[in-house]
N, C-alpha and C positions, 0 to 999 in steps of 0.2 A: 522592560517587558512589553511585548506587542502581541498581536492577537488574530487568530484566524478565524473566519464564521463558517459554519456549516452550510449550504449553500439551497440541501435539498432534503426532501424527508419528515421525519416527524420532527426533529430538533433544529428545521430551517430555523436561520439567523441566529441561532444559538453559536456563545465565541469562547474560543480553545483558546487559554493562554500560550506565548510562545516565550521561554526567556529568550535570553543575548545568549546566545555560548556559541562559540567559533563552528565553521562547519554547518550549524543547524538553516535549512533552508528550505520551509516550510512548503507544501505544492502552493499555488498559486489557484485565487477561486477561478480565476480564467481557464486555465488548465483543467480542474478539477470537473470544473460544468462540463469541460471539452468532454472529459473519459466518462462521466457517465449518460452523458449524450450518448456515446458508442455502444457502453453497456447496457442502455433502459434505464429508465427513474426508478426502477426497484430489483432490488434483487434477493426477493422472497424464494427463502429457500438455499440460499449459499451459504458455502463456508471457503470464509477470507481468511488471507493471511498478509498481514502487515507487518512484512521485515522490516527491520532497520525504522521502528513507527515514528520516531521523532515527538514532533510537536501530536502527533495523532489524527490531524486534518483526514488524511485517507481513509485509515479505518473504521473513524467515527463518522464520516460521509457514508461509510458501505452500511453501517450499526444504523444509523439514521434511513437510509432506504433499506432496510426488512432483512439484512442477510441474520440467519440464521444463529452464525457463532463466527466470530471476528475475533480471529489472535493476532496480539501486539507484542512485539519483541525489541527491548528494545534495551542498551547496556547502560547506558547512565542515569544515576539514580534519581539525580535532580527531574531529567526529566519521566522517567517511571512515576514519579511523586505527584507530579501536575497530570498524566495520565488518569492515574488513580483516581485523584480530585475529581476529575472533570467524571469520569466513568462515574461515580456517586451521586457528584450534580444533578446528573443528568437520568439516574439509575438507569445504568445502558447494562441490562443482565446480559446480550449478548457477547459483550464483550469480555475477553480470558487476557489477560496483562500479564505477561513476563520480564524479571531483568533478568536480560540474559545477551551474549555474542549470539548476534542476529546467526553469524554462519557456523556456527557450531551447535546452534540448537536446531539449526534446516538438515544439519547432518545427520541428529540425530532422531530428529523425528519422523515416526513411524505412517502419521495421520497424511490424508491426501486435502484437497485444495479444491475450490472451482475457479477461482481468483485470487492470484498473488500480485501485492501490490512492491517492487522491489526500485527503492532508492536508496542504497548506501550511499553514505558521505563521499564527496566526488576526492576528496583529496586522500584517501585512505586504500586506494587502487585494490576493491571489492568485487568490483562489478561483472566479473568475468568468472570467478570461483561462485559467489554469489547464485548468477545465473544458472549455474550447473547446478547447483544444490538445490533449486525452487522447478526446476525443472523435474528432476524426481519427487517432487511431494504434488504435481498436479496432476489431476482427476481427467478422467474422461471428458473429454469437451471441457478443459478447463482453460484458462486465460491468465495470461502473466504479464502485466500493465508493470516499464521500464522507465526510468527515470537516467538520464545519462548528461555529463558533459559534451558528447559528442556523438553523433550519427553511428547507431553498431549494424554490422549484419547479423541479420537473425541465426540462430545459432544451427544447425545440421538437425533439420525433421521438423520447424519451425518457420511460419512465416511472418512475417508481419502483414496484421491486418488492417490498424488503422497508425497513423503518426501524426506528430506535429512540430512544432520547436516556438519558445517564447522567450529569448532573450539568450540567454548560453543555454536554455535547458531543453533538449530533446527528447521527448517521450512516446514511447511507443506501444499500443496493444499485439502483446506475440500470442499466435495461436499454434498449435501444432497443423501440419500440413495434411494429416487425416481427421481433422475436425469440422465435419459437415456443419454443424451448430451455431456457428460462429460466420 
């Protein structure tokens, strides 16, 4: 079992357990500092959505800097369990924790977004239905922060606003291309 720390926020240095389970590849603090550089150190007032949440890192970084309501989705149960935990720990009330198929619960939900944070497992070839489905659930001036094995074009009515890359992993903030805000 290994361990990620929250990096910023009210719960700086506080650490999210991560098991061993294949596939799981927690963001990196490097990265993580990167995207809320981009963002602001707070995000008083949002409502996140952390598909595919894993270990949790993301959306408990967004919980920790002030967003509002932070949904985590996320299908196995092992780790929904350590979510849970941690969310208690830490009594994170913002946070809403789902087990659930991250792409069948974006299909179905109704709710919109200011920040979707979208890294499905790279070997499960998600990322492309995924994207479409997070697409419809974001808000007016809203931001949809990409996790990918490799360099994507942004998708028709989207641009990418900020990127980076840290070892195989490329990540990108998409904004809509009428979004003065951003």
């Amino acid at each position: 079992m290994g361990e990620v720390r929250i990096i910023g926020g009210q719960w700086k240095r506080s650490k999210l357990p991560v098991p061993d389970l294949p596939g799981l590849r927690p963001t990196s603090d490097r990265i993580r500092e990167t995207l809320f550089n981009w963002l602001g150190q707070t995000l008083d007032g949002w409502r996140v959505l952390d598909a595919f949440a894993g270990s949790g890192a993301l959306g408990f970084e967004a919980a920790s800097r002030g967003a509002d309501a932070v949904v985590m989705i996320e299908r196995e149960a092992a780790l929904v369990d350590g979510l849970r935990a941690s969310q208690k720990r830490l009594q994170a009330t913002a946070l809403i924790i789902h087990r659930a198929n991250a792409l069948n619960w974006m299909l179905a939900c109704p709710d919109r977004f200011d920040l979707i944070f979208l890294d499905p497992p790279f070997a499960d070839n998600l990322f492309d239905r995924a994207l479409a489905a997070a697409m419809q659930l974001l808000a007016e001036g809203g931001l949809i922060y990409v996790e990918s094995p490799g360099e994507i074009a942004p998708p028709a009515g989207f641009t990418t606003w900020r990127q980076g890359r840290a070892g195989v992993v490329h990540y990108q903030l998409l904004r809509r291309e009428d979004n003065p805000a951003a």
